[in-house]
C-alpha positions, 0 to 999 in steps of 0.5 A: 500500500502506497503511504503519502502525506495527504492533506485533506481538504475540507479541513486544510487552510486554504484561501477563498480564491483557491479551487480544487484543481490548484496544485493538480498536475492530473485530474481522473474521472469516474464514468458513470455517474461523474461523467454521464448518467445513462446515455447522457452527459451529466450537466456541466461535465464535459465542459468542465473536463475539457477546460481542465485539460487545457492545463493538465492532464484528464483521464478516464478511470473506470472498473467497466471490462466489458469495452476496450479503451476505444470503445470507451473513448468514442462513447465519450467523444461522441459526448463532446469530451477532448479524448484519446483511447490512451487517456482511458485507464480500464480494469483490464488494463490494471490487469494486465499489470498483476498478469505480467508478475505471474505469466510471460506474454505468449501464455495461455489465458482463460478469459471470462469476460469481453471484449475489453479483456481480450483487447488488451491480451491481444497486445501484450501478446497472450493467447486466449482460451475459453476451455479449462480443457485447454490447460490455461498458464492464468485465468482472468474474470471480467464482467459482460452481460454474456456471462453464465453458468457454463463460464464460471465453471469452465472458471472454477475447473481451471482453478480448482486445486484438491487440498484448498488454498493452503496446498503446496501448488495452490494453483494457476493466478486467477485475476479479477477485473473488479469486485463491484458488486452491482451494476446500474443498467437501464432497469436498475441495479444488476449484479455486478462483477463481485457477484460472479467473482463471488460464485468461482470463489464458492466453487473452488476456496480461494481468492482472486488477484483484484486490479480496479478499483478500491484496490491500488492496481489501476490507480497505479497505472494511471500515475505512470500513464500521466506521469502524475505526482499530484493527481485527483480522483473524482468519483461518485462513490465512496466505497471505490473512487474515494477508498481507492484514491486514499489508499493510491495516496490521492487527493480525491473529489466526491460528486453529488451526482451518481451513487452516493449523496449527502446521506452517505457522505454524511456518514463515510468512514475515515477511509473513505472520507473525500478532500472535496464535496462538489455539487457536479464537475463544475466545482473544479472551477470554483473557489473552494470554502475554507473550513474554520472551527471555533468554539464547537462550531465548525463554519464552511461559508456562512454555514455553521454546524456544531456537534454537541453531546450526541446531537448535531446541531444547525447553528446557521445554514447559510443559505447555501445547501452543500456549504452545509452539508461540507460543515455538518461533514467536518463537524462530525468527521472531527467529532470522532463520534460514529454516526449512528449514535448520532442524531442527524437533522434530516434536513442534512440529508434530505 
């Protein structure tokens, strides 16, 4: 694990002209959720990722194995993003870092998964399987919708060794793209990666190597892609883009506009607990409030929250509703008391 002194933002002094961006040399992007909803660009994102990139490095950072860097390239510049295939950072990617401790190029791989696993062990060089019949060298796991139960067994005969984990041959490197355990798709949430992980794992008693996100694998591969000493991750869930980003010692950005909102971030762990709480990407631009306490009272603008005995309590909103919810943020955060002894004005998070 990467450790980094990391400042974190909602509590570092900073000046009222000060944004965001001040000091970034590149900026990395969740997809759904931060980029764009659906078949839609969410509001403000496009420009606002297009103007960064004016003075720094952006790229695109994603857990989704179903689509190859190009794929997911066009998607976004047909949304109006300035992009290149190499400014997308996918999982498969990262996996083909954990791949190449374990196997040499020219190694037999089972794939379970799409196009955006075999795209990328076409270029390095690996030969590709669907059969465990075939004696793969490495298996690696991704998700695609096509994906069923004759898949993951051909996954869990490849891997499973008699013995268990502890054998002394404990069996060819099994990768895992990602372990999201949902999906959003157009219906609603669908199981994700995780979930079909989950099924092998039952099957044979071992764990996989995981490459995307909250693990460091794919946060890696974007530094040395953009050479980045000081990079933000701007995301939408705590539990990935902003764990991750922690872990990769990153500064990171959460946006209100995907996964996670106020409720959430409200009661995010101290792992997960993000530099930055922006409305939407336009907040990359705008000067970020400094965060002041005194006397109890923690105050973000004309915001002002204190935690008093096991209640939080709203001294003034300001006028301002994520000025608010940044102060109720900080106050309980540095509070050190657990949110669910915690009472919480709905008013915070509704």
């Amino acid at each position: 694990m990467r450790t980094r002194a990391r400042p974190v933002g909602l509590f570092r002094a900073k000046t009222e002209s000060s944004t965001p961006l001040d000091g970034v040399d590149a900026v990395l992007a969740d997809l759904d959720g931060v980029v764009y909803a659906g078949a839609h660009a969410i509001p403000h994102a496009v420009d606002s990722l297009n103007l960064a990139k004016q003075h720094r490095a952006v790229g695109y950072i994603t857990n989704n194995a179903s689509r190859s860097d190009a794929s997911v390239a066009r998607h976004l510049a047909d949304l109006g993003l300035d992009v290149e295939s190499s400014d997308v950072v996918t999982s498969p990617q990262a996996a083909m870092t954990l791949l190449g401790e374990h196997v040499a190029p020219g190694a037999l791989v089972l794939v379970i998964g799409g196009e955006g696993i075999t795209a990328e062990l076409d270029k390095r060089g690996y030969r590709i399987t669907r059969s465990a019949d075939d004696g793969p060298d490495a298996v690696v796991q991704g998700f695609t919708p096509e994906i069923g139960w004759r898949e993951l067994a051909e996954a869990s005969f490849a891997l499973r060794v008699e013995g268990g984990p502890d054998a002394a041959n404990p069996g060819i490197p099994w990768i895992a793209t990602n372990m999201d355990w949902t999906i959003p798709v157009a219906r609603g949430i669908a199981p994700g990666n995780g979930t079909l992980v989950s099924a092998v794992h039952t099957a044979v008693g071992r764990f996989p190597l995981v490459a995307g996100k909250p693990e460091t694998p794919i946060f890696d591969e974007a530094r040395r892609r953009f050479a980045a000493e000081q990079p933000l991750m701007v995301g939408d869930r705590l539990d990935t883009d902003i764990l991750g980003a922690r872990r990769a010692g990153m500064l990171s950005a959460l946006v209100l506009t995907g996964i996670d909102r106020a409720k959430q971030v409200l009661a995010a762990p101290a792992s997960s607990r993000p530099d930055f709480i922006l409305a939407d990407l336009a907040g990359l631009h705008e000067p970020y409030p400094a965060t002041e306490q005194a006397r109890g009272v923690t105050r973000v603008g004309a915001a002002r929250v204190r935690v008093a005995g096991n209640r939080v309590e709203i001294v003034d909103d300001g006028g301002n509703q994520l000025d608010l919810l940044r102060a109720a943020c900080a106050a309980i955060w540095d509070s050190g008391i657990g949110i669910h002894v915690l009472d919480v004005p709905a008013r915070l998070y509704s």
